[in-house]
MARKE-264221 format. One record per residue (C-alpha): residue number from 1; x, y, z. Coordinates in Angstrom, 3 decimals, decimal comma, padded with zeros to 6 digits. Example, Ala and Ser with C-alpha at 12.3 -4.5 7.8 and 13.67 -1.06 7.14 Angstrom:
# MARKE-264221
NODE  seq         x         y         z
NODE    1   012,300  -004,500   007,800
NODE    2   013,670  -001,060   007,140
END
This chain:
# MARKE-264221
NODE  seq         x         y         z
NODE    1   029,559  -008,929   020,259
NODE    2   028,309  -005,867   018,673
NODE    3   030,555  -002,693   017,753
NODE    4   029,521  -000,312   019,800
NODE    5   031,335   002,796   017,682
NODE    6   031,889   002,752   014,141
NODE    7   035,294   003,743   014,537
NODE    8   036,006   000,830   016,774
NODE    9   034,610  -001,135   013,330
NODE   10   037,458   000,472   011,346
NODE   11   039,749   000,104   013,721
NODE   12   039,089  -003,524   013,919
NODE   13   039,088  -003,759   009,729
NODE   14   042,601  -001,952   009,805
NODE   15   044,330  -004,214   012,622
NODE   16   042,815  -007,124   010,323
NODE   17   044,548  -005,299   006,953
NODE   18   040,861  -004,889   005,579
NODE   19   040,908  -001,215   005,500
NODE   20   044,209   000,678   003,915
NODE   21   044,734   004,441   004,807
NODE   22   045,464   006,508   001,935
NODE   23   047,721   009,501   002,589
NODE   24   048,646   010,446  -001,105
NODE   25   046,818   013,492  -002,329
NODE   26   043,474   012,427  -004,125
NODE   27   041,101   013,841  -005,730
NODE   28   037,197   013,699  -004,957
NODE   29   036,225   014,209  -008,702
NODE   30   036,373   010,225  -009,893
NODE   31   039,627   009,550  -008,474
NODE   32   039,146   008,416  -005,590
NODE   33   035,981   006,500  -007,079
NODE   34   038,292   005,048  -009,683
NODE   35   040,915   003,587  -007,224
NODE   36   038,043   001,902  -005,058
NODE   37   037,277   000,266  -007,803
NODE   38   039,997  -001,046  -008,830
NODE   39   040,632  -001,835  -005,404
NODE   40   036,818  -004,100  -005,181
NODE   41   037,848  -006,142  -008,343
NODE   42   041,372  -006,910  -007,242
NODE   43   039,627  -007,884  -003,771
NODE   44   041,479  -005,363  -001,603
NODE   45   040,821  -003,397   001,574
NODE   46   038,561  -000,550   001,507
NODE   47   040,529   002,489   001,035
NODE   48   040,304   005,668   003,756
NODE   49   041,262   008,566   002,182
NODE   50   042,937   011,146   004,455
NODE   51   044,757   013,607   001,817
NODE   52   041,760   014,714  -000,549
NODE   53   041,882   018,189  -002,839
NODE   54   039,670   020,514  -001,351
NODE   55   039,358   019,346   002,073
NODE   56   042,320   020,474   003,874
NODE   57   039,989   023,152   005,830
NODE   58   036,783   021,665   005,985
NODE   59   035,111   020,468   009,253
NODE   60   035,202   016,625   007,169
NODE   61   038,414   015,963   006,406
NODE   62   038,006   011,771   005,571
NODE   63   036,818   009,491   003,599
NODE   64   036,392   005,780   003,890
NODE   65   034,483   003,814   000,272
NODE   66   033,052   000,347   000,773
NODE   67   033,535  -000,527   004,108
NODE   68   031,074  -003,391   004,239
NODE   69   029,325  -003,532   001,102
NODE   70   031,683  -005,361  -001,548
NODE   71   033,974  -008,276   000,807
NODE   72   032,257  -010,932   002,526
NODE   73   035,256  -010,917   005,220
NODE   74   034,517  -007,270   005,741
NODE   75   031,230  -008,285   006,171
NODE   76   031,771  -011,218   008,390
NODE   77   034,257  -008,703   010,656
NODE   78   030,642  -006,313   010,918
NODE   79   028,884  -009,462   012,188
NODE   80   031,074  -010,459   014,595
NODE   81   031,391  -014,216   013,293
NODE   82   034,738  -016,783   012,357
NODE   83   036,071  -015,594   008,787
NODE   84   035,711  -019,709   008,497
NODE   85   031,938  -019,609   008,250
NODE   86   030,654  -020,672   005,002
NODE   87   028,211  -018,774   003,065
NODE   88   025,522  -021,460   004,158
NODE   89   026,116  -020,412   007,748
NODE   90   026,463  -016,710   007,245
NODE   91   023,172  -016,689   005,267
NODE   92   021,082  -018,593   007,672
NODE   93   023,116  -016,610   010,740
NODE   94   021,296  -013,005   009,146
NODE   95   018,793  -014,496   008,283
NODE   96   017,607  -016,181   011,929
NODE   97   019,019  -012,957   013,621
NODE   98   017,095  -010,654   012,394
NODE   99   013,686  -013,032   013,291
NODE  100   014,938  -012,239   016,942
NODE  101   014,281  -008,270   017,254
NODE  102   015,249  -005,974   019,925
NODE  103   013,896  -002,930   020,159
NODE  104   016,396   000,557   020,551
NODE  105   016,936   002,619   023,843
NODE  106   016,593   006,036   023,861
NODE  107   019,185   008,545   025,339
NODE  108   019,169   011,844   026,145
NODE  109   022,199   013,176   023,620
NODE  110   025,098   011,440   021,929
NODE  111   028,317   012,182   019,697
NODE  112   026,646   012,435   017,081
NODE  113   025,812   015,748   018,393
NODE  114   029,140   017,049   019,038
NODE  115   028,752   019,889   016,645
NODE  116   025,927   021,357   015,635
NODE  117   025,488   023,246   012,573
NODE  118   022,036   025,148   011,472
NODE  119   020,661   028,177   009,279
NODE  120   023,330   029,703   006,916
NODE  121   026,041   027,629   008,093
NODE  122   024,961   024,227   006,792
NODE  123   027,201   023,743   003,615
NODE  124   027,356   020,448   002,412
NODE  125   030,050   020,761   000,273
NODE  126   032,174   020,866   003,434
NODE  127   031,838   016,940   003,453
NODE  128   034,334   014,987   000,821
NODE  129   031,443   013,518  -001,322
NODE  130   032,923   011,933  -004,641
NODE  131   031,840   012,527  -008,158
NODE  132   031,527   008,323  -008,735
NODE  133   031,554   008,323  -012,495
NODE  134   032,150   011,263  -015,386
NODE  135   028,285   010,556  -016,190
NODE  136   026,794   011,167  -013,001
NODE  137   024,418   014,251  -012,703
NODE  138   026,024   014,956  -009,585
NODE  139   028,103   014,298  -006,295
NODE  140   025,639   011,838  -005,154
NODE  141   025,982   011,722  -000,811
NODE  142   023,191   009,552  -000,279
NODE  143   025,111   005,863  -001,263
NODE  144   025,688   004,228   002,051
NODE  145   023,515   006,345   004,359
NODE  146   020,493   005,337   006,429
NODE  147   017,662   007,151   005,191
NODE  148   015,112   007,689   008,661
NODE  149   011,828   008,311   007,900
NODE  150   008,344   007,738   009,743
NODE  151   004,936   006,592   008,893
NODE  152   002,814   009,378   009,754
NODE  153  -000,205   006,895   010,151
NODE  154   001,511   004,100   011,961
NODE  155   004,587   005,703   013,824
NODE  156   006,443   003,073   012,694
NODE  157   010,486   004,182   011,721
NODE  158   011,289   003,159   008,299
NODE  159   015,401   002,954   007,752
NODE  160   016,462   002,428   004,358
NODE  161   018,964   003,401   001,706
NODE  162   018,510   005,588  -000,903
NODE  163   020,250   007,710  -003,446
NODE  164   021,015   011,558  -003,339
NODE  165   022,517   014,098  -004,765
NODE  166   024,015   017,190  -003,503
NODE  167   021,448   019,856  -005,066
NODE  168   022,685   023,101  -003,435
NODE  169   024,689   023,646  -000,326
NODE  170   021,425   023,074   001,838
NODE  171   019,446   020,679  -000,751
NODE  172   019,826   016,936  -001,455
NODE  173   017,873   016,170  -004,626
NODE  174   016,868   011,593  -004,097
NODE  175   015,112   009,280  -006,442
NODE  176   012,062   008,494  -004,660
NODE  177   010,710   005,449  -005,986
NODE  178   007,089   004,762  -004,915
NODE  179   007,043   000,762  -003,353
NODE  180   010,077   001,499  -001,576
NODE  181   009,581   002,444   002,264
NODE  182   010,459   006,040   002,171
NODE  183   008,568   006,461  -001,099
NODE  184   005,133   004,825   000,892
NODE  185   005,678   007,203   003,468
NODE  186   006,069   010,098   001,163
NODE  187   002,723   009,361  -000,612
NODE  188   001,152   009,164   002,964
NODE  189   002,190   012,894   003,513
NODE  190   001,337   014,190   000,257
NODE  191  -002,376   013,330   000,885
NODE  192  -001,562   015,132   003,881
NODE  193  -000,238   018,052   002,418
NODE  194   002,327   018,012   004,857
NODE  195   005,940   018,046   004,615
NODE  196   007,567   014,680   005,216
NODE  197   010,663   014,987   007,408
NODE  198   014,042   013,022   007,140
NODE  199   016,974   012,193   008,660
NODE  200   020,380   011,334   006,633
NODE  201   022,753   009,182   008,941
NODE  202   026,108   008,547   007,575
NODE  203   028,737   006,495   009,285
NODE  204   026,498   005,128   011,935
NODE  205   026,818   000,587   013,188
NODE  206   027,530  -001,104   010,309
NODE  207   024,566  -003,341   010,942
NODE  208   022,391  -000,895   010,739
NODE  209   023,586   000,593   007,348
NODE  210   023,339  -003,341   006,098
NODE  211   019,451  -004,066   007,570
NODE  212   018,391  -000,577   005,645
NODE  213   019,627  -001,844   002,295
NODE  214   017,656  -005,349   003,294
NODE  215   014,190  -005,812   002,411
NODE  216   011,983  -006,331   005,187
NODE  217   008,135  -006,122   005,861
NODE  218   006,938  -002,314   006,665
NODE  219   005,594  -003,086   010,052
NODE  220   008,481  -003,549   011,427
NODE  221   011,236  -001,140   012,182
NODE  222   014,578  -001,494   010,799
NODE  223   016,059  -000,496   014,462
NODE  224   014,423  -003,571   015,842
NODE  225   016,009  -005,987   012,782
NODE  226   019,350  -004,572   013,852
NODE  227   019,400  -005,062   017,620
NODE  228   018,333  -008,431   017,069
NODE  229   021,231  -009,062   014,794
NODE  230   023,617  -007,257   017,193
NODE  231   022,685  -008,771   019,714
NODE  232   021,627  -005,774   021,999
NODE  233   019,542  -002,749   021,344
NODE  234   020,632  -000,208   019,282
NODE  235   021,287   003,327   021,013
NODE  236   019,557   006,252   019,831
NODE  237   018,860   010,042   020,296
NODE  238   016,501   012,142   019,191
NODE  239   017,554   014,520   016,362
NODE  240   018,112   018,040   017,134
NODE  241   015,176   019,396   014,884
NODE  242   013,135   016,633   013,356
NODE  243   010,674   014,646   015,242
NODE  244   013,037   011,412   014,814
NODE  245   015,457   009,268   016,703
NODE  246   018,452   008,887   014,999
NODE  247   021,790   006,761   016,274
NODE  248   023,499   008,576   019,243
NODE  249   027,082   007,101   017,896
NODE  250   026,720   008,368   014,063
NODE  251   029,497   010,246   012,103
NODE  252   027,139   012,822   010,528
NODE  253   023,397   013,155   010,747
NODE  254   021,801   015,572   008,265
NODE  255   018,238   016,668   009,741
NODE  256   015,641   018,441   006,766
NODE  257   012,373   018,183   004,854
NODE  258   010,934   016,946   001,860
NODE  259   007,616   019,596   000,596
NODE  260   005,261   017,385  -001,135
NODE  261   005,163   020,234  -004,185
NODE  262   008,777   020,595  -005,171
NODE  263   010,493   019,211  -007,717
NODE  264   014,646   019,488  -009,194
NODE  265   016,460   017,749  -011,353
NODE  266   017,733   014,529  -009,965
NODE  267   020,110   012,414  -011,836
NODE  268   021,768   010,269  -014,141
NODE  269   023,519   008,283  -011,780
NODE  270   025,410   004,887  -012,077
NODE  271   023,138   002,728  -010,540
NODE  272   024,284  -000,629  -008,439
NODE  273   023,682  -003,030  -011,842
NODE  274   026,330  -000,813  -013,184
NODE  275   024,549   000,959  -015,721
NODE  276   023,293   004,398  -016,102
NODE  277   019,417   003,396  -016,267
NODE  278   018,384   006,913  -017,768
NODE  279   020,997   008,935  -019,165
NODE  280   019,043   012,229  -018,664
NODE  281   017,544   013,867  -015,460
NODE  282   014,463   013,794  -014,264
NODE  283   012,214   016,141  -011,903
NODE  284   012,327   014,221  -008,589
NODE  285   011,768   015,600  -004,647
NODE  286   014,154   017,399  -002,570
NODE  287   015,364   017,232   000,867
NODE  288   016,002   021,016   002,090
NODE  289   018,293   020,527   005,030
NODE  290   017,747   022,356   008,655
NODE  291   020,545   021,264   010,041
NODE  292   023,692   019,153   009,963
NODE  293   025,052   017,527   013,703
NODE  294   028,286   015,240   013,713
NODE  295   031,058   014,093   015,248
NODE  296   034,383   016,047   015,856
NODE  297   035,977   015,146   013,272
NODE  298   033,728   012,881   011,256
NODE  299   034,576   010,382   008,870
NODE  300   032,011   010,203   006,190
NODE  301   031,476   007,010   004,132
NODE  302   030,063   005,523   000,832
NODE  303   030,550   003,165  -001,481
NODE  304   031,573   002,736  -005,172
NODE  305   027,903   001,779  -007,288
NODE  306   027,581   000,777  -010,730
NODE  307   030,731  -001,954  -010,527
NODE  308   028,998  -004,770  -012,085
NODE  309   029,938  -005,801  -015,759
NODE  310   030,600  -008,700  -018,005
NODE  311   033,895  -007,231  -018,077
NODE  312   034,560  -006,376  -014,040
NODE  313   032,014  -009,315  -012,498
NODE  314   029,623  -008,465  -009,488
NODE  315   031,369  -007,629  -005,932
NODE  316   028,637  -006,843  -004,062
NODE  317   029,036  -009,861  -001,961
NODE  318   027,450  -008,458   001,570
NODE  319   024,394  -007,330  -000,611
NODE  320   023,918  -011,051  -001,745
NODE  321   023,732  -012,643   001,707
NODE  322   021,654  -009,837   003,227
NODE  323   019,082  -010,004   000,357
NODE  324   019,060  -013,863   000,147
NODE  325   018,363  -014,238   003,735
NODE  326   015,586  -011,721   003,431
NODE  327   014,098  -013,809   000,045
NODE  328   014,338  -017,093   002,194
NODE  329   012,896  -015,945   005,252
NODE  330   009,755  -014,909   003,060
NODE  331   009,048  -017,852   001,381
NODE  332   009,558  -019,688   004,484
NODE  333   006,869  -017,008   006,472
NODE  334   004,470  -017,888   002,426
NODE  335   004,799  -021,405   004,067
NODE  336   006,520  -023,069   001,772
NODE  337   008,853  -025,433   003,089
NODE  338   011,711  -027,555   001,432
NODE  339   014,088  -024,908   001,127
NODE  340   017,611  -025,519   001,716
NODE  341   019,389  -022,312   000,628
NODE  342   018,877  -019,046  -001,663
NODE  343   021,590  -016,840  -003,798
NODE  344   022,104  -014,530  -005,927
NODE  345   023,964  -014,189  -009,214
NODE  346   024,900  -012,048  -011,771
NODE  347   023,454  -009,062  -010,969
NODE  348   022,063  -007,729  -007,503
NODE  349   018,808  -009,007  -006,708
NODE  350   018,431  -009,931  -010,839
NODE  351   018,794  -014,033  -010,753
NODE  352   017,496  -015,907  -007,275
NODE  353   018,750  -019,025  -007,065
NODE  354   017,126  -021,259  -004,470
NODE  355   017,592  -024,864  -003,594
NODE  356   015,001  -027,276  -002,375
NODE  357   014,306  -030,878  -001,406
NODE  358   011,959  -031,583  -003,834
NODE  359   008,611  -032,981  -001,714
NODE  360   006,050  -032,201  -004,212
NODE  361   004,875  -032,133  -007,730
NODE  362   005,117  -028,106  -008,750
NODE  363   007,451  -027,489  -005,596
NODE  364   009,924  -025,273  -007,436
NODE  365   006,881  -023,245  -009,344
NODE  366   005,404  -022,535  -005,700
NODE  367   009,116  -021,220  -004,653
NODE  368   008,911  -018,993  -007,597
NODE  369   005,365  -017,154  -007,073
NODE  370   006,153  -017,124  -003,225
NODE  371   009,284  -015,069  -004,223
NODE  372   007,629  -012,671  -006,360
NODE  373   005,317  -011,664  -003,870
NODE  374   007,911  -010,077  -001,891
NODE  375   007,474  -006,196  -001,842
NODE  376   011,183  -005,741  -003,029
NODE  377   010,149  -007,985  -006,520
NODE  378   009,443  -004,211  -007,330
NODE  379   013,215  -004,633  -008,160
NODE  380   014,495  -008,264  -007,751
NODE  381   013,546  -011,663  -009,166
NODE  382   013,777  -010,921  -013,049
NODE  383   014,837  -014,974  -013,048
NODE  384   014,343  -017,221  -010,316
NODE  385   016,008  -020,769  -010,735
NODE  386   015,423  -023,259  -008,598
NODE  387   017,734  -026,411  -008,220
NODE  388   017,967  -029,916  -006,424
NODE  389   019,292  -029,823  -002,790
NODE  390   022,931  -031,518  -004,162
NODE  391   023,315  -028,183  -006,144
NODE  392   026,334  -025,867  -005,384
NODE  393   024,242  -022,721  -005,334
NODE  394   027,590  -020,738  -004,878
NODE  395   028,940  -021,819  -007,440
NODE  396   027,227  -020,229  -010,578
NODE  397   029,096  -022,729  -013,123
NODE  398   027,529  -025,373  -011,063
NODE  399   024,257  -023,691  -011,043
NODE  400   024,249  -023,737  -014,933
NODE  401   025,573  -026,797  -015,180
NODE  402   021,933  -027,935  -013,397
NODE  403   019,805  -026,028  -015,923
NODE  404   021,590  -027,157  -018,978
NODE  405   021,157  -030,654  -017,523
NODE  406   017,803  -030,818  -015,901
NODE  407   016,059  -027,542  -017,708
NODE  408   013,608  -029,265  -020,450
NODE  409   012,482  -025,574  -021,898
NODE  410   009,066  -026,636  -023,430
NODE  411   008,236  -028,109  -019,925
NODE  412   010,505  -026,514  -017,166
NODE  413   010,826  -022,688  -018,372
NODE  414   007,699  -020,246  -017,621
NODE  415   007,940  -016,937  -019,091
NODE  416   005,203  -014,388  -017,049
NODE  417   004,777  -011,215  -018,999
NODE  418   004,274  -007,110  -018,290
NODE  419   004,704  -007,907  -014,226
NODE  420   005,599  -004,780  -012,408
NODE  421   009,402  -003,940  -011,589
NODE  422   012,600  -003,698  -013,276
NODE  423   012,481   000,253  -012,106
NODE  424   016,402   000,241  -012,189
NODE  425   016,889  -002,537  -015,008
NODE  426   018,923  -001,421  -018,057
NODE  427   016,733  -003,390  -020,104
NODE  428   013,558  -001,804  -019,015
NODE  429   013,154   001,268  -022,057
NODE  430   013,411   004,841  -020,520
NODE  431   009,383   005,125  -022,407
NODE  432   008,103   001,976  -020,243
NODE  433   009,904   003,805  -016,984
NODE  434   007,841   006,522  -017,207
NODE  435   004,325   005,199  -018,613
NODE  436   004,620   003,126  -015,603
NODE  437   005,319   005,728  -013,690
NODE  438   008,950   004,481  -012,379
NODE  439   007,797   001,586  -011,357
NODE  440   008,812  -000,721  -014,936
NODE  441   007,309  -003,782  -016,575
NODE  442   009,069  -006,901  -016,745
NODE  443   008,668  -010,245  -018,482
NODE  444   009,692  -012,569  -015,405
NODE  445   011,502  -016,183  -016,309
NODE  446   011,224  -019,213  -014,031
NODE  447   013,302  -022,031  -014,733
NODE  448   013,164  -025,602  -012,715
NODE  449   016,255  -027,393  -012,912
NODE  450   015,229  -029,805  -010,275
NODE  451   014,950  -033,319  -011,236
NODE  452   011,359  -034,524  -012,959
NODE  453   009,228  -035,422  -009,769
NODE  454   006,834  -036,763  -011,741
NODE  455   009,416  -039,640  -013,124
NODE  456   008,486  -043,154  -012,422
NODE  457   011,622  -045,514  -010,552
NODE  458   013,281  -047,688  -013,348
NODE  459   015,496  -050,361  -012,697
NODE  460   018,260  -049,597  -014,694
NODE  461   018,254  -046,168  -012,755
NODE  462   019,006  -048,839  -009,416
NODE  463   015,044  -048,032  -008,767
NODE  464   015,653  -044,336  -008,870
NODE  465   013,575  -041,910  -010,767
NODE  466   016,781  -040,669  -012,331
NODE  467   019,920  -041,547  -014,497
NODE  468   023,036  -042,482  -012,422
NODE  469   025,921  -039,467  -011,986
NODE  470   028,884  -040,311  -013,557
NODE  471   031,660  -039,796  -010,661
NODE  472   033,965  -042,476  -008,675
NODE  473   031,777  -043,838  -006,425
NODE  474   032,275  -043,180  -002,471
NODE  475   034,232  -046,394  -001,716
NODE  476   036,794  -046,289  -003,864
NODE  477   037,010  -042,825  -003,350
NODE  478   037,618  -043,119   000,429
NODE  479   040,164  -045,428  -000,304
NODE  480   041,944  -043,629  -002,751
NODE  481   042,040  -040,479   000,230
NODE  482   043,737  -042,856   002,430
NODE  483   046,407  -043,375   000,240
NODE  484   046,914  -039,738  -001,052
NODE  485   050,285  -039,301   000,284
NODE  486   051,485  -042,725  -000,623
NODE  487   050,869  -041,773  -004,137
NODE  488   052,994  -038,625  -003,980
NODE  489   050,317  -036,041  -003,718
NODE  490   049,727  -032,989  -001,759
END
């Protein structure tokens, strides 16, 4: 059943101990950042921050970090599906729900227009945005917001999520990165010479927040994705100024424009693969705000980027399911079939790991270039592995333990060179970034750590094509289960 408030979401995180109110006085410049944090890597509820400096007399009092983004059971709670599911089920689960669209409804107002704020009133520096890390260029209040923009060609509403960063108290500087939605639409109303308009929505379903950070094709509207995956439409309103329709139920909906001419200084920020990418600025677009509508009382939400290291791991566990559904429901719509599951590891979007049954000679190669023709290889699919349908693809020591096993390198390893993307890559220099033109140049790595399916049978193989494992064999196992407890084990 879908939520049909966002604070009924919270509510139902904080009767489940998933979300932990903070009433200790905080501070928005990297403390609060620092304890959510500490709080993804030790696996803990998302913190909601009710005590924070400088926001005793603001019209946004609260904060809640990483509501959805980090914790699969957090995840699985936005869903509405058993915390027993297994990742197999909760990736095929998105990904068939959001084959099944349903398009929004349309009212007449909502609470999201509660309050209404417009001309010299708008101050956005009334809403408790964090300074994330000492580096950052800014207090960036674009990192879990639905970004609503639309194709002034097609009509069709684009929802995704973007970075931004508090400019001035009526300016959001973003990154706009040319392949992504928003950026296609921007380009569209440059030739126009027209200014593109935008709507910010923070704190709106959780669903929707998760389908805009999914990669989908650009035909389709995000809004659809999410009522299939809810289960029921979406409700919307139109915004009070711009031409769009934005969610009637949101926490905060900031209404401006984007002028194809201007340019500010956007930037460094940590990005999601936990490095600052550039370390300087750059000139990027800005968002001049018209007008700011929320709740009474909003809560305003983000999330924690850059918390991926060798030395803290890789948390963003909702990210992985919603992006491997996405990669698997391509490949399947390239029409290649076989494929039994798809993961990531390491970090976001960097290593695909996919799993077939082998049917074919070059099966796992076909995978591979069927991948990198989605639209989000812009940023994703630096390595794709692809491994045997008895593969743990969950597990990534398993995962390696296929490569090192199966991987012959002069024969299973492809290296493709200067392919487009890596646009947010660490390894990509800061020179290539902008000869490109932000869009990056990667040398992509396939590996095939399926079993040779070229291999003849041999009979000392028991007329297999491949060596025996090594294990107990399922017999003796299932009589040694039998007597488990006779042998004094738990």
């Amino acid at each position: 059943m879908a939520h049909k408030d966002n604070r009924i979401f919270l509510e139902k995180l904080k009767e489940k101990g998933m979300l932990k109110t903070i009433t200790a006085p905080v501070d928005w410049n990297e403390e609060v950042a620092a304890i959510c944090q500490e709080l993804m890597v030790k696996k803990g509820p998302a913190p909601h921050f009710t005590n924070i400096k400088d926001y005793h007399n603001t019209w946004c009092k609260e904060l809640v970090l990483d509501a959805t983004m980090s914790n699969l059971e957090r995840l699985k709670v936005a869903m509405d599906v058993p915390q027993s599911i297994s990742n197999d089920e909760l990736v095929l689960k998105w990904k068939d729900s959001v084959t099944k669209t349903i398009k929004p409804i349309l009212l007449s107002s909502g609470v999201c227009k509660e309050v209404v704020i417009k001309g010299k009133e708008i101050d956005l520096y009334q809403i408790p945005v964090p300074k994330y890390h000492r580096r950052d260029g800014g207090r960036y209040i674009n990192t879990w917001s639905a970004i609503i923009t639309k194709d002034p060609e097609t009509g069709v509403i684009n929802v995704g999520n973007y970075r931004g960063m508090i400019y001035d108290k009526d300016k959001i500087a973003v990154l706009m990165i040319p392949t992504q939605g928003w950026g296609m639409h921007f380009k569209k109303y440059c030739a126009l010479n027209k200014p593109m308009p935008v709507a910010i929505v923070n704190g709106g379903d959780p669903i929707l927040h998760l389908c805009g950070v999914t990669p989908f094709p650009h035909n389709i509207s995000e809004y659809d994705i999410a009522g299939g995956v809810r289960g029921e439409p979406l409700e919307l309103t139109m915004a009070e100024i711009v031409d769009l329709p934005v969610p009637a139920s949101a926490e905060i909906v900031i209404e401006g424009e984007i002028d194809p001419d201007v340019r500010v200084k956007e930037g460094p920020f940590g990005e999601y693969n936990g490095y600052f990418v550039s370390a300087r600025s750059s000139l990027q677009p800005v968002i001049d705000v018209k007008c700011i509508t929320h709740r009474k009382d909003p809560i305003y939400q983000g999330v924690m980027n850059g918390v991926v290291s060798p030395r803290v791991g890789s948390p963003h566990d909702s990210l992985t399911v919603v992006h491997s559904a996405a990669m698997w429901d391509h490949i399947e719509r390239a029409g290649v079939r076989g494929v039994t599951g798809v993961w990531q590891i390491g970090s976001p979007m960097a290593m695909i790991v996919v799993r077939i049954k082998q049917q074919f000679y070059g099966h796992a190669r076909q995978v591979a270039h069927a991948l990198w023709s989605m639209p989000i290889s812009i940023m994703a699919g630096k390595w794709v592995i692809v491994v045997d349908d008895d593969v743990d693809i969950y597990d990534a020591n398993k995962v390696l333990i296929a490569v090192s096993n199966m991987v012959r390198p002069g024969e299973d390893l492809e290296v493709f060179h200067n392919t487009g993307g890596g646009v947010l890559d660490p390894s990509v220099h800061p020179d290539i970034l902008e000869r490109t033109r932000h869009i990056g140049s990667w040398d992509r790595v396939f590996l095939d750590a399926t079993k040779p399916f070229d291999w003849k049978p041999r009979e000392e193989w028991g007329g297999g094509n491949f060596p025996y494992h090594a294990l107990a064999e399922e017999d003796m196992l299932e009589k040694v289960r039998k007597r488990w407890q006779e042998y004094g084990l738990e």
